[in-house]
Each structure stands twice: as structure tokens, then as C-alpha cells.
DOKOL-81791 format. One record per residue (C-alpha): z, y, x; residue in three letters. Coordinates in nm, 2 decimals. Example, Ala and Ser with C-alpha at 12.3 -4.5 7.8 and 13.67 -1.06 7.14 Angstrom:
2
+--------+--------+--------+-------+
|      z |      y |      x | mimar |
+--------+--------+--------+-------+
|   0.78 |  -0.45 |   1.23 |   ALA |
|   0.71 |  -0.11 |   1.37 |   SER |
+--------+--------+--------+-------+
end
This chain:
238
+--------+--------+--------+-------+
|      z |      y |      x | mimar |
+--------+--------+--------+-------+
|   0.09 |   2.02 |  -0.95 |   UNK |
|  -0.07 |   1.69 |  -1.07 |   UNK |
|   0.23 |   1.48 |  -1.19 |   UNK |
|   0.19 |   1.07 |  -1.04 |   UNK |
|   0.29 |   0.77 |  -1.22 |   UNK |
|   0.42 |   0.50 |  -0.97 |   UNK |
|   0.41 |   0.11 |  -1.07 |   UNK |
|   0.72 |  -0.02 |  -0.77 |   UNK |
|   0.97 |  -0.26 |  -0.70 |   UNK |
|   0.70 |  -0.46 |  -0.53 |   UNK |
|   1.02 |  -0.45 |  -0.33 |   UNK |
|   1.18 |  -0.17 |  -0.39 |   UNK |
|   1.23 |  -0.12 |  -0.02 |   UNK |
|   0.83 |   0.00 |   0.01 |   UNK |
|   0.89 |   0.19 |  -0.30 |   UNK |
|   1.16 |   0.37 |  -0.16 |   UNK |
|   0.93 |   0.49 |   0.16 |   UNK |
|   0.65 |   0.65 |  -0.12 |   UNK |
|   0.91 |   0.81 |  -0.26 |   UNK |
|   1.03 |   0.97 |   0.04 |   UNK |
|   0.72 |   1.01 |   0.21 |   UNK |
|   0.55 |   1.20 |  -0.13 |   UNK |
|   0.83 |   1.48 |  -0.14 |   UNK |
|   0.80 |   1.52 |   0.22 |   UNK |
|   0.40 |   1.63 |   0.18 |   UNK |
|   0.43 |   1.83 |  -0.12 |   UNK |
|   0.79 |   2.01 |   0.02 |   UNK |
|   0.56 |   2.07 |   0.36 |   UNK |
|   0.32 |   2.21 |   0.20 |   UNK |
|   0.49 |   2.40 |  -0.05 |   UNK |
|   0.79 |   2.47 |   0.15 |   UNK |
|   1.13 |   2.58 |  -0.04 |   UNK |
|   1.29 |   2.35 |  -0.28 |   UNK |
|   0.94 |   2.17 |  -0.39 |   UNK |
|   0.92 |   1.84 |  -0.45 |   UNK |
|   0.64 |   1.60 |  -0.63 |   UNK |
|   0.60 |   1.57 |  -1.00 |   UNK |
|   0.70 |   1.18 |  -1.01 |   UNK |
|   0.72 |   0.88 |  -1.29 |   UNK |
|   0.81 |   0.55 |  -1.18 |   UNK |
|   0.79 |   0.21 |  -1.36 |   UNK |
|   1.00 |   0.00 |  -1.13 |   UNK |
|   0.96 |  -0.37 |  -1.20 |   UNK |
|   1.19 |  -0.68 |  -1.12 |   UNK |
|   1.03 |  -0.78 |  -0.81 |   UNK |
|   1.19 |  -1.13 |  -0.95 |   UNK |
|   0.94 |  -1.12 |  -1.26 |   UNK |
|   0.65 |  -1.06 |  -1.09 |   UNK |
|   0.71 |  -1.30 |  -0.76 |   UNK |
|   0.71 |  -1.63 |  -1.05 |   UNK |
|   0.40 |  -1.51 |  -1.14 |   UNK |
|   0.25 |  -1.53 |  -0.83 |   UNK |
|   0.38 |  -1.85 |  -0.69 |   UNK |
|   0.23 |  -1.98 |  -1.07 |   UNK |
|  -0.08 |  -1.80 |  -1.05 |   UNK |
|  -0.03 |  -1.63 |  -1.34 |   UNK |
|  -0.26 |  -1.33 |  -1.22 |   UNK |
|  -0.33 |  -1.26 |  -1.58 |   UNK |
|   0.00 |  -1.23 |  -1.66 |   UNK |
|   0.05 |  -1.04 |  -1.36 |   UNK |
|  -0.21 |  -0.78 |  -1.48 |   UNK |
|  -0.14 |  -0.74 |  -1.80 |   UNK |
|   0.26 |  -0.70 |  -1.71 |   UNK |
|   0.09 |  -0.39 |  -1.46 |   UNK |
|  -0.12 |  -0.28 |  -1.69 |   UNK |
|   0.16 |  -0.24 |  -1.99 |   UNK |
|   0.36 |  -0.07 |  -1.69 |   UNK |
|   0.01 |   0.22 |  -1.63 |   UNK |
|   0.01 |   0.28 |  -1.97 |   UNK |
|   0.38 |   0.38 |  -2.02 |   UNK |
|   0.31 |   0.62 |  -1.70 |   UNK |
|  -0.02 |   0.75 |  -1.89 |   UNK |
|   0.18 |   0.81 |  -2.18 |   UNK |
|   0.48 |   0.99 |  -2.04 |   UNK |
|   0.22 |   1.27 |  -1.90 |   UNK |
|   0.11 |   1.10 |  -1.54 |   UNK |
|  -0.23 |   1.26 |  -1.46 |   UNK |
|  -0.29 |   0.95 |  -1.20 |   UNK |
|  -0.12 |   0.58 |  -1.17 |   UNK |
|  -0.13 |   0.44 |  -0.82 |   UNK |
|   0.04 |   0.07 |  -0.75 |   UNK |
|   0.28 |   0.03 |  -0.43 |   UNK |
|   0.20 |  -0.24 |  -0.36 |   UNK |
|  -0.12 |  -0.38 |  -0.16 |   UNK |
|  -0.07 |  -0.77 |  -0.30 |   UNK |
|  -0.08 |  -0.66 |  -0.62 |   UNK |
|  -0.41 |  -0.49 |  -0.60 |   UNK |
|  -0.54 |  -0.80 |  -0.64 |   UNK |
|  -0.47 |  -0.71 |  -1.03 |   UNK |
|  -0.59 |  -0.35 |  -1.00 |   UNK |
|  -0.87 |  -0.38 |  -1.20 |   UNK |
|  -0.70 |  -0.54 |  -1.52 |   UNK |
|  -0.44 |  -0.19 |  -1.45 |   UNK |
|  -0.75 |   0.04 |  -1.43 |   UNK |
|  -0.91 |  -0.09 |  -1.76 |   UNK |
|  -0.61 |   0.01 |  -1.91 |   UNK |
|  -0.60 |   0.32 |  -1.80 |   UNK |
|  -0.78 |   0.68 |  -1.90 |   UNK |
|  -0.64 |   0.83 |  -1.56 |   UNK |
|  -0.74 |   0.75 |  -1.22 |   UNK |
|  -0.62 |   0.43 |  -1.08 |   UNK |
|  -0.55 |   0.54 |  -0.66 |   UNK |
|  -0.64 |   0.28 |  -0.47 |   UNK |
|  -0.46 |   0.16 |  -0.18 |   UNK |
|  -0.82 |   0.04 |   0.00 |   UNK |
|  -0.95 |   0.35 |  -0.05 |   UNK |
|  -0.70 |   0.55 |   0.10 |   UNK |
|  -0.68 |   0.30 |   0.44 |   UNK |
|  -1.05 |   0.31 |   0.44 |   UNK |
|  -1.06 |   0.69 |   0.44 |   UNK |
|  -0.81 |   0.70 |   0.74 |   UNK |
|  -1.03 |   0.44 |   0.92 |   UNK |
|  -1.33 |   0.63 |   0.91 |   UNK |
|  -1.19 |   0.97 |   0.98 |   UNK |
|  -1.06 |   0.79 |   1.33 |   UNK |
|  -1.38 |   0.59 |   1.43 |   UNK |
|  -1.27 |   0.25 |   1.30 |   UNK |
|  -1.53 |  -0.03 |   1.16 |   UNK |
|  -1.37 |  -0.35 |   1.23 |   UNK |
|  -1.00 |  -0.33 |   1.08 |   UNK |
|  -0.80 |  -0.70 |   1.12 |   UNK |
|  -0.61 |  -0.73 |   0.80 |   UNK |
|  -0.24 |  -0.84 |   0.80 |   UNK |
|  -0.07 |  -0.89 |   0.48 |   UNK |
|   0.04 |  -1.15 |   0.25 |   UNK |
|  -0.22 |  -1.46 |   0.21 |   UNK |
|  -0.36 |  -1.31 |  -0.12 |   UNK |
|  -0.43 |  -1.05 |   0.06 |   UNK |
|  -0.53 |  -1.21 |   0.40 |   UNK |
|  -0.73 |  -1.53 |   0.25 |   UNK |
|  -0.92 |  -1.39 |  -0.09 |   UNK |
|  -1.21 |  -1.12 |  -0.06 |   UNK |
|  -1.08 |  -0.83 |  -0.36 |   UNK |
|  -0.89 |  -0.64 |  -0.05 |   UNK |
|  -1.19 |  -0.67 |   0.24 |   UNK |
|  -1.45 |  -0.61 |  -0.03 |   UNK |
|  -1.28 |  -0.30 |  -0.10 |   UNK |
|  -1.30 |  -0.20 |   0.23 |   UNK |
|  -1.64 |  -0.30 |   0.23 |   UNK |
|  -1.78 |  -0.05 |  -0.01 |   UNK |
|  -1.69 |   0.23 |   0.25 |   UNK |
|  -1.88 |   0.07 |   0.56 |   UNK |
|  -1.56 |  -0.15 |   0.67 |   UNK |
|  -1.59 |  -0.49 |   0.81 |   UNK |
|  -1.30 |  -0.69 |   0.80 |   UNK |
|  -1.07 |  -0.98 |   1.04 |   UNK |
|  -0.81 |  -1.16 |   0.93 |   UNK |
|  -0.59 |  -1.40 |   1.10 |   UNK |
|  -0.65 |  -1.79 |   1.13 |   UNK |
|  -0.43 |  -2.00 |   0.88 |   UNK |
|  -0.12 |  -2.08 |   1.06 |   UNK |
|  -0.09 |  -1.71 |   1.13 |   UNK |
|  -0.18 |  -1.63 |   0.73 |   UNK |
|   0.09 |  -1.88 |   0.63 |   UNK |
|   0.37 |  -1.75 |   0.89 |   UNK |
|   0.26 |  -1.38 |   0.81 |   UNK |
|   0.32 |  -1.44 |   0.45 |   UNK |
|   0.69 |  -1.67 |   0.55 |   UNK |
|   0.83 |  -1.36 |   0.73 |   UNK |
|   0.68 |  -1.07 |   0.43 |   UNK |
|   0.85 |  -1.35 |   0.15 |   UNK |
|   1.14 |  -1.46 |   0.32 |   UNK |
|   1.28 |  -1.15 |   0.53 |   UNK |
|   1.09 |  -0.82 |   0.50 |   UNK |
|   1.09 |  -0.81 |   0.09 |   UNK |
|   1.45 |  -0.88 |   0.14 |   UNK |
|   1.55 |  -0.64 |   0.38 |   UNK |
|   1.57 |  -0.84 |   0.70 |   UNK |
|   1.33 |  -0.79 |   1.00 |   UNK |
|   1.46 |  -1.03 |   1.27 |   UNK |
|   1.31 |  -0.96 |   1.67 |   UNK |
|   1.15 |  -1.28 |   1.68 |   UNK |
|   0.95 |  -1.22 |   1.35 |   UNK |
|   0.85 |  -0.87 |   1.52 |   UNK |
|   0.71 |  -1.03 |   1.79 |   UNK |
|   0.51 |  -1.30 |   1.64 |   UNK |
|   0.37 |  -1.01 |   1.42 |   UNK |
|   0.28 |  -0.81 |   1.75 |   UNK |
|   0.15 |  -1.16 |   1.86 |   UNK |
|  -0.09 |  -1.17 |   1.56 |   UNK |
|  -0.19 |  -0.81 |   1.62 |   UNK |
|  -0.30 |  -0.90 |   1.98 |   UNK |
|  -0.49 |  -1.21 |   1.85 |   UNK |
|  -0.69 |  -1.00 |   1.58 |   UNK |
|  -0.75 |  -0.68 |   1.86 |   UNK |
|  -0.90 |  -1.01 |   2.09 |   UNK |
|  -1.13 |  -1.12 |   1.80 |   UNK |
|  -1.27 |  -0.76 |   1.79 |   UNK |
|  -1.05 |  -0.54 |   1.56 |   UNK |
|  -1.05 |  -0.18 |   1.68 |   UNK |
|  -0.71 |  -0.14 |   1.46 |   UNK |
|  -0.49 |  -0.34 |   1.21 |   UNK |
|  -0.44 |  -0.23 |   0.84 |   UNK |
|  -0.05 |  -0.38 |   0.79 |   UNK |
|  -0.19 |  -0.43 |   0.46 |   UNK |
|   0.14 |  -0.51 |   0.31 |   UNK |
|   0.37 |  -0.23 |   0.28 |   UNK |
|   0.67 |  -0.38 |   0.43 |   UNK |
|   0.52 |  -0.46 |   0.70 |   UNK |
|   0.59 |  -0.13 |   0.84 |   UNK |
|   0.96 |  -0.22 |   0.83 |   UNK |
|   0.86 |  -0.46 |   1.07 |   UNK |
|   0.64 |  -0.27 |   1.28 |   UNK |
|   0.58 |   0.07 |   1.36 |   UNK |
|   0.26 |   0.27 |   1.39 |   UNK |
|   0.30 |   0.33 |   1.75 |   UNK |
|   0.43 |  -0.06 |   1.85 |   UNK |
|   0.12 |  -0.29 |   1.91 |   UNK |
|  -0.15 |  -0.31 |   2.13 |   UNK |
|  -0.42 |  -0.17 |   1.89 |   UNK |
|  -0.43 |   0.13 |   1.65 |   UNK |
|  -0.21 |   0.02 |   1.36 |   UNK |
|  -0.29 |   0.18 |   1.02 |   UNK |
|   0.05 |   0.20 |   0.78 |   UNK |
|  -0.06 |   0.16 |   0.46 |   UNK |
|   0.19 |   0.29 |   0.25 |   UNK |
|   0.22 |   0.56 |   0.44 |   UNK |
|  -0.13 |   0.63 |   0.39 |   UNK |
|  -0.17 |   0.56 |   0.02 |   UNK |
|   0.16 |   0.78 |  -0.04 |   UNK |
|  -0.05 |   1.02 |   0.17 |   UNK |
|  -0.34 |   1.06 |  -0.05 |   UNK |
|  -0.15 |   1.04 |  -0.34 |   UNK |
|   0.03 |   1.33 |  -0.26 |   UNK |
|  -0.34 |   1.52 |  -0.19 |   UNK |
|  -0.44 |   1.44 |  -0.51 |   UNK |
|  -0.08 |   1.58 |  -0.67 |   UNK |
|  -0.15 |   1.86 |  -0.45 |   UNK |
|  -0.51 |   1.95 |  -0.52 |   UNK |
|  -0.46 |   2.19 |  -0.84 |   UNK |
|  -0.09 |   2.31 |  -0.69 |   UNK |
|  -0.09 |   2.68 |  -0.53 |   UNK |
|   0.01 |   2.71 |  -0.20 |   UNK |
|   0.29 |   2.99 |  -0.11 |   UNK |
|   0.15 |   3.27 |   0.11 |   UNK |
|   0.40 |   3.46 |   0.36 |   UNK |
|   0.76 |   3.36 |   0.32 |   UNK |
|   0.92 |   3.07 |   0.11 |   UNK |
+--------+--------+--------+-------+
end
């Protein structure tokens, strides 16, 4: 089994759920007692939210980066970041890198296209929402891309900052989220990437009106493939 190094704490709460949702694959899989080869670098969510409200996204990438490179060096055969925000910085981590980078686009693009969908509305923080590194990734596998309109972006990114990354998830921010997913499936999204990963706190896969693509449960997903992919499978009993 491929051993994976984990940059988290971008809150801990989403790191928590790759965590969980890794060993569950590779125990499936494997049955018995087997769990996934893990490192993780959890950061001080603290740290790294002054450097965005700065826009210090070079600081941000280099404090990443250092963060890949003590998972490379404690024997982690790929790095993936749980975060999608901080993707924004992922190519600062992967030039720092000798092992595979796992990108969270990648792995939401994959599930897309396995399910028929072109047109994903994108809900996240503004970063995410507002600048182009997250659709363009989407881009390079045939995706187009929706986002909301800017008084949705900014109360999208109130209720990630001030609630979900801190453990809350009140009813009335749940519905104004569902409200937003409604407003992108009207503007032509065949589903909605909650391209933050708390957002799933908030709403689960099954609770909107459109196909709603989890993507930390996703990314987790295909991380735990690529753990899997030189790992023998039992045969007969466990």
C-alpha cells in the first residue's frame, strides 16, 4: 500500500472526514483490521487564515510547501492538500515536491464526467468562487463552470468563515445555501461541486435540488485509489 501525506487543519473538522473516509475505503477493500498508510501535517488553521485575509499567498505557499516536503521526507509516496481554498497555492506545493501532488479538481472532475456532468456551479469560498485557478482546473478535463453572483459569493464565504470552519451550521445558513444551489441549477448547472470541504457539514449529497458533488469525499476517494493501486486484495475469507 502506497503510504499518503496529508497537509490539514484547513479546519480540522474537514480533515477529520479524510481521515475517516480513507480508512473506510482501504478497510472495505481490504477487509480485516486494514487501515491506510497515513502522514499528516496539520497546520494552525489560525496561521494560515492571516495569510489570506493579507494576501500573503506566497507566504501561504511556501508555509504548504515546507509542510509537502516534511511528508516527502517521512516516506509519503503522494501529498494531497484538504483543503479546496488552498489549492489556489498548489502549484508553489507541487514544485516542491518529487511525489505526486493529488488534486482536489481532478478528482471532482473525474466524478463529473463519469456521471454525465458539463456544467458544474461552483460553491466555495470567494477565492475559490471569484478567481479562475479552480474552474480552469476543471477546464482542462472538458468542464465548464457557474458560480454564484456577488452577494451570494460574499454570504457563501460569511457562513464557510464565520460558522462551518468553526463547527456551527445554523438552519438558516442551510437554507440560503440550498437557496444558492437552486439559483446556480436555474442558470444551467447540471450539479454543484461544494467546492469547500465544509460545506458538506452544511449540506448533504442528497439535500438540494441538483446533483451535489462532495468534494472531500471525493478527493479522499481517489486518494485512497491511488494508496490502493499497488496494495493486494484478500481473496476468500478475511
Amino acid at each position: 500500500m502506497r503510504t499518503l501525506g496529508v497537509i490539514g487543519g484547513m479546519s480540522w473538522y474537514s480533515t477529520a472526514e479524510y481521515y475517516r473516509i480513507v480508512n473506510s475505503v482501504v478497510q472495505e477493500r481490504l477487509g480485516g483490521h486494514h487501515s491506510a498508510h497515513l502522514l499528516l501535517e496539520s497546520l494552525d488553521f489560525a496561521q494560515v487564515r492571516e495569510l489570506q485575509l493579507a494576501d500573503d499567498w506566497d507566504a501561504a505557499g511556501a508555509l504548504l510547501a515546507d509542510a509537502g516536503r516534511r511528508l516527502q521526507a517521512a516516506g509519503a509516496d503522494a501529498v494531497l492538500i484538504a483543503t479546496n481554498l488552498m489549492h489556489k497555492v498548489a502549484p508553489a506545493v507541487e514544485a516542491a515536491l518529487d511525489v505526486p501532488l493529488l488534486h482536489v479538481a481532478d478528482a471532482v472532475a473525474e466524478v463529473a464526467t463519469a456521471a454525465g456532468h458539463r456544467t458544474l456551479g461552483v460553491l466555495g469560498t470567494r477565492w475559490v468562487m471569484a478567481e479562475p485557478f479552480y474552474a480552469d482546473r476543471l477546464a482542462r478535463h472538458g468542464i465548464a463552470t457557474l458560480v454564484p453572483d456577488a452577494p451570494a459569493q460574499e454570504e457563501v464565504d460569511r457562513i464557510i468563515f464565520d460558522e462551518l470552519t468553526q463547527g456551527s451550521a445554523p438552519e438558516g445558513s442551510r437554507a440560503r445555501l440550498r437557496g444558492v444551489v437552486a439559483d446556480l441549477r436555474a442558470a444551467g448547472a447540471d450539479a454543484v461541486v461544494l467546492a469547500c470541504t465544509e460545506l458538506e457539514l452544511a449540506l448533504p449529497p442528497d439535500d438540494g435540488p441538483v446533483p451535489l458533488i462532495a468534494s472531500a469525499r471525493v478527493h479522499a476517494e481517489a486518494a485512497a485509489a491511488y494508496a490502493l493501486a499497488e496494495a493486494r486484495v484478500p481473496t476468500g475469507g478475511r
